[in-house]
C-alpha positions in Angstrom: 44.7 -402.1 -101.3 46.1 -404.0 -98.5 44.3 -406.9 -97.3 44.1 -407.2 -93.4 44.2 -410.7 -92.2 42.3 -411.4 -89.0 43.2 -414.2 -86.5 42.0 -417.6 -87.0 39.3 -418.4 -84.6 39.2 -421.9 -82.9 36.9 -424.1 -83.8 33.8 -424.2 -81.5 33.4 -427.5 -79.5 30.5 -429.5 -80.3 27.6 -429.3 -78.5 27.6 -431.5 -75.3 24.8 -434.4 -76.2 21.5 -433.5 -74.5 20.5 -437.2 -73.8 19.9 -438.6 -70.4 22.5 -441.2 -69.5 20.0 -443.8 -68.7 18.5 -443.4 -72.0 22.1 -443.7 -73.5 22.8 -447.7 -72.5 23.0 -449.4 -69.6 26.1 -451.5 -68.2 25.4 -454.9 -66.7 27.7 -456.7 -64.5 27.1 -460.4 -64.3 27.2 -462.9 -60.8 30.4 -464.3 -62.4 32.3 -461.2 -62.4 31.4 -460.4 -58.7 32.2 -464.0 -57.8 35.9 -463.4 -59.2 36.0 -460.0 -57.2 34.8 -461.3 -54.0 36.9 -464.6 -54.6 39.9 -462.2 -54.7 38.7 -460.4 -51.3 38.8 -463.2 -49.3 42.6 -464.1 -50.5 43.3 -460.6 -48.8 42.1 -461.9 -45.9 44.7 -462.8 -42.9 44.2 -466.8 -41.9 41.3 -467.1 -44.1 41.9 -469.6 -47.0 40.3 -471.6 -49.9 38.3 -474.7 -48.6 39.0 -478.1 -49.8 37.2 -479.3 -52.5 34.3 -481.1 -51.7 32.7 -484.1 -53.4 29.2 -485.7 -52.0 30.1 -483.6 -49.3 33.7 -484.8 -47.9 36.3 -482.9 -48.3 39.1 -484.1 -50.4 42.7 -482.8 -50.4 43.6 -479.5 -48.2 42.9 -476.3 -47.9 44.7 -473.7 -50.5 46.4 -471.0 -49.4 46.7 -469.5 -52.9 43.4 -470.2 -54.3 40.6 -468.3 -54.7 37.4 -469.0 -52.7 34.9 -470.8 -53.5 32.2 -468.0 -54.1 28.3 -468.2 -55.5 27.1 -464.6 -56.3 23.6 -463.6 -57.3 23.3 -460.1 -58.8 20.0 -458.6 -59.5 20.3 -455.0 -60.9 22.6 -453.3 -58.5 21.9 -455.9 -55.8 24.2 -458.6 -55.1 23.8 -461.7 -52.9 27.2 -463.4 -51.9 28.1 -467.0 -51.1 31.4 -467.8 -49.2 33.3 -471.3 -48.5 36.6 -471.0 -46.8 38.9 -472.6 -44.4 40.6 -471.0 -41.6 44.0 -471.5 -40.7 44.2 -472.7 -36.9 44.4 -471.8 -34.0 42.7 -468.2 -35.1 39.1 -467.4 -34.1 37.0 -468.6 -36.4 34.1 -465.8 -36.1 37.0 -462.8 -36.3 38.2 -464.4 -39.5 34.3 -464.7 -40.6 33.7 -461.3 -40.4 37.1 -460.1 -41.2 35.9 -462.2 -44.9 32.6 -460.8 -45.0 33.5 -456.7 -44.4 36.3 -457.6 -47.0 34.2 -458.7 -49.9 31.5 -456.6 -49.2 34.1 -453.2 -49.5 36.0 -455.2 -52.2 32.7 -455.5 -54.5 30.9 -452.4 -53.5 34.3 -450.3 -54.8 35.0 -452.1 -58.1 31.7 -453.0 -59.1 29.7 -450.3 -58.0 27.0 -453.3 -57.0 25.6 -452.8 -53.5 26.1 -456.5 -51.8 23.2 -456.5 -49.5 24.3 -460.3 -48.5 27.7 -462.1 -47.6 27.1 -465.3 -46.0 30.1 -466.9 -45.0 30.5 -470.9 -44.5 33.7 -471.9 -42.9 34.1 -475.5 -43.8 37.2 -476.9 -42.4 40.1 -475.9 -40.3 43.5 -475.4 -42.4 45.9 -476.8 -40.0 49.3 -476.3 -40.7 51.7 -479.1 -42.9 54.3 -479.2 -40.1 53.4 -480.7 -36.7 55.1 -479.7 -33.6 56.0 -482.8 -31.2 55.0 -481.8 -27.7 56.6 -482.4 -25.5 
């Protein structure tokens, strides 16, 4: 008698799961994890930089070049509401620079969030004018 040996067969796959991804879980992203992604924007930003800190309303120190900015971010659902302070380094428009911030973190947090921002409102605060002054002459 000879035995006759057949191939092995692979094993099947499982079954892909049937359930609807929304009744699978949900991921939340919270205002503090846009307000470290749009902070991040606006150091991408030519002449736009972080504002000085402010206390009772004065601003002490100097702008920072390589800070973040200071950013206030409101996220309901997949809706995001973003709050801007920067400085701009002079002589650049300011209103270019503005918008140049507010088209930069609303791309920046749209992509890597997946968050629509319906709001950026951008407050320039100061002027970053540079260390080194030029005599005129």
């Amino acid at each position: 008698m000879t035995a006759t040996t057949s191939p092995q067969q692979p094993l099947a796959a499982p079954e892909p799961a049937t359930t609807a991804p929304e009744d699978r879980g949900r991921l939340t992203i919270g205002d503090r994890v846009v307000e470290r992604v749009a902070g991040y924007a606006v150091t991408l930003v030519p002449h736009a930089v972080a504002a000085p800190r402010r206390i009772l309303g004065v601003a002490v120190g100097r702008a920072r070049p390589d800070d973040e900015a200071h950013v206030q971010a409101t996220v309901h659902g997949t809706v995001a509401w973003i709050e801007v302070a920067v400085a701009v380094e002079w002589p650049h428009p300011v209103d270019r620079v503005a918008q140049a911030a507010r088209r930069q973190v609303q791309r920046d947090v749209e992509h890597i969030t997946g968050i629509r921002v319906d709001r950026v409102d951008v407050e320039v605060t100061s002027l970053a004018v540079p260390s080194t002054a030029r005599r005129v002459r």
